[in-house]
C-alpha positions in Angstrom: 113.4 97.3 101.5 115.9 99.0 103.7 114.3 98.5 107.3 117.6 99.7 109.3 119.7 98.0 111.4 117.7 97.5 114.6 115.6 94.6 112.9 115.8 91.4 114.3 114.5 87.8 112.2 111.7 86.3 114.6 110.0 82.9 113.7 106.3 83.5 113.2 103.0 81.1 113.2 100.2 82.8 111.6 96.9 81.0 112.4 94.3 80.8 109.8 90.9 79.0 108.8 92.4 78.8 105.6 94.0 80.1 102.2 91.2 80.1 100.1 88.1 82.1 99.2 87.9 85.5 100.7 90.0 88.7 101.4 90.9 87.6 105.0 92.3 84.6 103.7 94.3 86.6 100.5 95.1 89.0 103.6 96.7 86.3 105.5 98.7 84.7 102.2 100.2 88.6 101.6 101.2 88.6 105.0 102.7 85.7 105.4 104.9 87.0 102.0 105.2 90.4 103.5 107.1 88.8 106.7 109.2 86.7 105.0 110.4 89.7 102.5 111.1 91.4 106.1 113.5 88.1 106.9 111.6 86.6 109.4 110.9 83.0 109.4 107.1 82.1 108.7 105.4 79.3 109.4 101.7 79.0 108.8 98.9 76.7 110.3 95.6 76.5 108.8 92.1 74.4 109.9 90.7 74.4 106.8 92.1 71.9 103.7 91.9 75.1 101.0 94.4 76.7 99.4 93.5 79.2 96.8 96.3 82.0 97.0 100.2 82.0 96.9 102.0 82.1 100.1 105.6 82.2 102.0 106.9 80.1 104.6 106.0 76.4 106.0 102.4 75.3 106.0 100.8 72.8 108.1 97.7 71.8 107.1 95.4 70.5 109.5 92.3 70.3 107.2 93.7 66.9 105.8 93.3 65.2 109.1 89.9 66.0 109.5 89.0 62.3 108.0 87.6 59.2 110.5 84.2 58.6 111.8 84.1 60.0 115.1 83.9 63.7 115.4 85.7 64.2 118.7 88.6 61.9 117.9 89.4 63.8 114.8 89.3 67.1 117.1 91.2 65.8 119.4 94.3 64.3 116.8 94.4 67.9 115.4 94.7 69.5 118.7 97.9 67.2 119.1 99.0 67.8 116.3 98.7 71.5 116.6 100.7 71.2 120.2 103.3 69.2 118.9 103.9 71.4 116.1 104.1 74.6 117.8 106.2 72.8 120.8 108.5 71.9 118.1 109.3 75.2 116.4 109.5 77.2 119.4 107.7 80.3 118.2 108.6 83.7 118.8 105.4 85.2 117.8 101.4 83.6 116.9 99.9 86.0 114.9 95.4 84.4 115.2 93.9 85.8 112.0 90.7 83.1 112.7 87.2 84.2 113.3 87.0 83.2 117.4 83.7 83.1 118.9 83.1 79.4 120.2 83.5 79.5 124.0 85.2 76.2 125.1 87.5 76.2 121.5 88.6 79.8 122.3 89.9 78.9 125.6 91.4 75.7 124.7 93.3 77.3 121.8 94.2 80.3 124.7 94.9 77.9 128.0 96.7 74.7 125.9 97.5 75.8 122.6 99.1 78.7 123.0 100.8 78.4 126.6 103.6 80.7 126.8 103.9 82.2 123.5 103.5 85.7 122.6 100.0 86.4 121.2 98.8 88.7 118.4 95.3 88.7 117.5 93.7 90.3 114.2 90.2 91.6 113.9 88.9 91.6 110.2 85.3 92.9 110.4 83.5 95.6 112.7 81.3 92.6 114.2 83.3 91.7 117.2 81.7 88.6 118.0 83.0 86.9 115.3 86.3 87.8 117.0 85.9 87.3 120.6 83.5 85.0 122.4 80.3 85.6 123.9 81.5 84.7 127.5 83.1 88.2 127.6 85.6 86.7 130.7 87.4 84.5 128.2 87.1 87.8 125.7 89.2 89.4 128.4 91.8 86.6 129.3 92.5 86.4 125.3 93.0 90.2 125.3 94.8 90.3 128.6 97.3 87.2 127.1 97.9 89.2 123.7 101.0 91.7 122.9 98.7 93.4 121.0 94.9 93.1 119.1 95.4 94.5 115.1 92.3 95.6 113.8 92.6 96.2 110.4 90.9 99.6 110.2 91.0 102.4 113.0 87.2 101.6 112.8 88.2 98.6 114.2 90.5 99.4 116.9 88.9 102.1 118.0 85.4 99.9 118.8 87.9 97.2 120.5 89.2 99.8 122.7 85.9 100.9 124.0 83.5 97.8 123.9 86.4 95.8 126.2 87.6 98.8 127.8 91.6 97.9 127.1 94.3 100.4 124.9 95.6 97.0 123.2 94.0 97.2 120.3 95.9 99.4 117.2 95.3 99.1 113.3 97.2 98.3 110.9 95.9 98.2 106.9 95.8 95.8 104.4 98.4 96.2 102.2 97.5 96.1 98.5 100.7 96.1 95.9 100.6 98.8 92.8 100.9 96.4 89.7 100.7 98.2 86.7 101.3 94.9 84.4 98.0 93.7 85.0 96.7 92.8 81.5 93.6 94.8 79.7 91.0 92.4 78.9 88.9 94.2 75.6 85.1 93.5 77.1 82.0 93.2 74.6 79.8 94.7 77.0 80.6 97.3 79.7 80.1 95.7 83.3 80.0 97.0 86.8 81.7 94.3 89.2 81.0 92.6 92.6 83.5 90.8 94.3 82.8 89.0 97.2 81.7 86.0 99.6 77.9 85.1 98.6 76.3 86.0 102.1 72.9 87.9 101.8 73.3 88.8 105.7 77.0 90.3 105.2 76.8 91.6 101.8 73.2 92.3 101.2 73.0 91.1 97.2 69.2 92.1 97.6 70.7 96.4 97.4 72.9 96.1 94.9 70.8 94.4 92.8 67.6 96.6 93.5 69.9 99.5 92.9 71.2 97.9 89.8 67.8 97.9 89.1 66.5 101.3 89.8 69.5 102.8 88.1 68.6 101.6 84.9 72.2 101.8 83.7 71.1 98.1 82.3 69.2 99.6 79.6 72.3 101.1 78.8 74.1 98.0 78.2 75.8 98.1 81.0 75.8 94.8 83.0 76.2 93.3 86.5 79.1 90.6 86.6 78.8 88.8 90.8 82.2 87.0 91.4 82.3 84.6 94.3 81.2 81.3 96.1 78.8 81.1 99.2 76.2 79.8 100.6 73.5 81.8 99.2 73.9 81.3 95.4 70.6 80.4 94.9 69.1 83.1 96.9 70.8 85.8 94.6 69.6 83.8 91.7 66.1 84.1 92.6 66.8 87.3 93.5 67.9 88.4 90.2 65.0 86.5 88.6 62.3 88.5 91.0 64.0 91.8 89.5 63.6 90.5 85.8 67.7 90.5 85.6 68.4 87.3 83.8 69.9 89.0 80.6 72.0 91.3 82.4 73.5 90.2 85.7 75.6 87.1 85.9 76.8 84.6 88.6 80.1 84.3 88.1 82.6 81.4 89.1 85.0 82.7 91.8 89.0 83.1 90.8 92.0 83.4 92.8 92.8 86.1 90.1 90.4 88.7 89.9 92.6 92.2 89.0 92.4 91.6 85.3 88.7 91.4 85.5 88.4 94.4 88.1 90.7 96.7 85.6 88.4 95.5 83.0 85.2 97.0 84.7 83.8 100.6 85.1 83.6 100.2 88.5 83.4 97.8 91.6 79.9 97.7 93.7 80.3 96.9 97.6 76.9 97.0 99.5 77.7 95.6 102.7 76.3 95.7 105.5 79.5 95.7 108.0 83.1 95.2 106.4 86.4 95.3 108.6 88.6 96.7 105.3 88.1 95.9 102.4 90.2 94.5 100.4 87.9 94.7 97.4 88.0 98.4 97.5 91.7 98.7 97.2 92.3 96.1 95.2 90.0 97.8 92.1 91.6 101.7 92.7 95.1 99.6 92.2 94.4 99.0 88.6 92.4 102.3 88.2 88.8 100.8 88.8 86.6 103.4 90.5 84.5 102.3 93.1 81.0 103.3 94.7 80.2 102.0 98.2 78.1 102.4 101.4 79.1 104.2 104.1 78.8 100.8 106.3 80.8 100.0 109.1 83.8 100.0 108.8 86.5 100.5 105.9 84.8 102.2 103.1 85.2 106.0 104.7 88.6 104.9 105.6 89.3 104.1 101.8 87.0 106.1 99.8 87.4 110.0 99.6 83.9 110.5 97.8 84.0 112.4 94.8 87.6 112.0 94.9 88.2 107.9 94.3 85.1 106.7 94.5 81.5 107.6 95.8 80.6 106.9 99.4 76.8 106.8 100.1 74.4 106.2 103.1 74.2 102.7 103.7 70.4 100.7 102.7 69.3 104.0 100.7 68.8 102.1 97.6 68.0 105.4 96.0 71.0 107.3 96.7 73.1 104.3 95.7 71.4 103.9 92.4 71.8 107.6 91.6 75.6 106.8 92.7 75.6 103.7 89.8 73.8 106.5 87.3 76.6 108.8 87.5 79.4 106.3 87.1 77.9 105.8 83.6 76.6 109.7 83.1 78.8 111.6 84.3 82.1 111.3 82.3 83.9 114.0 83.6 83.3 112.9 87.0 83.8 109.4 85.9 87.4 110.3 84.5 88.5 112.4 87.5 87.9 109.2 90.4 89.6 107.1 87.8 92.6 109.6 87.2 92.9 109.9 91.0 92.3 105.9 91.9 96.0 104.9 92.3 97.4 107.5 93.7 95.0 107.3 96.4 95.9 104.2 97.7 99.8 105.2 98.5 99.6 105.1 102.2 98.5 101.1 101.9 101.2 100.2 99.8 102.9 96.7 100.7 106.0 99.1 101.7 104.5 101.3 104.3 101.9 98.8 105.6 105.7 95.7 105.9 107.2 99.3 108.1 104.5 99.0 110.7 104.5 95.5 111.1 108.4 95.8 111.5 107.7 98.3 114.3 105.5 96.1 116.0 106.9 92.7 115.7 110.7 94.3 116.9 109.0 96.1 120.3 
């Protein structure tokens, strides 16, 4: 991609828990691919030993050191290893894409860790205080230290900006690349899909399945397939079981490549109850899957044009969301009109435009 001449290569540390499991850590693997295609040098540190999705650039692992007997020793061998590594490479840029809201770890990471290099933090869900600790004075030292605070919705950025009183925060998407290769995979049985961390309190499993439920597009042979891994898998399965579900909604295991089975699907479910963006939604309109979601904050209304891509509805109205799940199976001309529009919905978070902005703001 031509990116003109004022581009210059910086050396970048991207921070992450991990590399594995969810759409914030995909997020951070595409990113760290996104940078390097952009010719800068990537380098990326995570604190978690999982690795689920392709990357670019160094990785240092600090997951594997998390073995001994004493808990604070092990802490403490990490945090020195963390130093020394970032002493070493002389960063130009950290780029935090953790979760953040322990006190004392926040401003270690903020006060030793980081010491004189230029900070970027990302914010990947509308709850803030998964991004910023509870002591709001060390909230405000991290955003006073950054160059900038990336949500990555304007839902996002705009609730920074007001909660902390600052103009730091901006947004910048996902990016989501068009792959029209993705294999078809010929399905027995036609299946709405979920993807997504098991978490009752995020996700809220207990509406889509009631919905499911309600719509009774199960007595039309069309099932429920849940991918993911969390720590309410048995919750959902008793769930499903309350609901009399057991021949038509599955637990499925989760995969690091999920496209072929979202093209596969009528459509993609999301019922959370707060998202930041995501990634779900604009991974299933990149192979043509429709999508019906709740209005919840935030993402969905920044994705979803209802009646255009996909169907928005009110968030906990089970009933409105089962009608929603009805006409995705009813409604064929409707049906045929979000799926002819799903793709080129999507344009404006193409890898291209969404690599442009991050150019932008890594060459202020």
């Amino acid at each position: 991609m031509d990116t003109g001449n004022e581009n210059f290569s910086k050396k970048i540390c991207i921070v992450s828990i991990s590399l594995g499991g969810g759409g914030a850590e995909r997020s951070t693997a595409i990113l760290s691919q996104m940078l390097e295609s952009l010719g800068h040098t990537v380098h990326i540190v995570i604190t978690k030993d999982a690795v689920d999705y392709p990357f670019a650039g160094s990785l240092l692992n600090l997951g594997v050191y998390k073995k001994g007997t004493i808990k604070i020793l092990r802490i403490i061998n990490r945090l020195l290893i963390f130093k020394k590594y970032l002493k070493k490479h002389h960063f130009d840029f950290i780029i935090d894409n953790r979760t953040r809201s322990t006190n004392i770890k926040e401003l270690i990471y903020l006060k030793y860790l980081y010491k004189n290099i230029p900070l970027i933090y990302v914010v990947r869900s509308a709850e803030l205080k998964m991004y910023f600790p509870s002591w709001e004075w060390i909230a405000k030292k991290m955003i006073q230290k950054s160059v900038h605070i990336i949500g990555v919705s304007k839902g996002i950025a705009i609730k920074i900006n007001k909660y902390y009183r600052t103009e730091k925060a901006i947004f910048i998407y996902n990016p989501i690349t068009i792959n029209n290769e993705i294999p078809f995979q010929p399905v027995k049985k036609p299946f709405a899909i979920f993807v997504g961390r098991l978490d009752q309190f995020v996700k809220n499993f207990t509406l889509l399945l009631e919905a499911y439920k309600m719509s009774t597009i199960w007595e039309k042979g069309v099932h429920l397939k849940i991918f993911g891994k969390g720590p309410d898998e048995t919750f959902i399965l008793e769930e499903i079981k309350r609901l009399h579900l057991e021949n038509f909604v599955t637990l499925e295991p989760f995969t690091s490549n999920i496209l072929p089975c979202m093209k596969a699907a009528n459509f993609l479910a999301l019922t959370s109850r707060f998202e930041g963006f995501p990634r779900v939604l604009i991974e299933a309109l990149s192979v043509g899957t429709p999508v019906v979601s709740v209005d919840c904050e935030t993402g969905p209304s920044e994705i979803i044009s209802h009646n255009h891509n996909g169907l928005l509805v009110e968030n906990n109205n089970v009933t409105k969301l089962a009608n929603a799940f009805s006409s995705m199976i009813d409604d064929k001309i409707l049906y045929n009109k979000l799926k002819n529009n799903s793709i080129a919905s999507i344009q404006e978070f193409s890898t291209e435009k969404i690599s442009a902005k991050w150019q932008v703001l890594l060459n202020e």
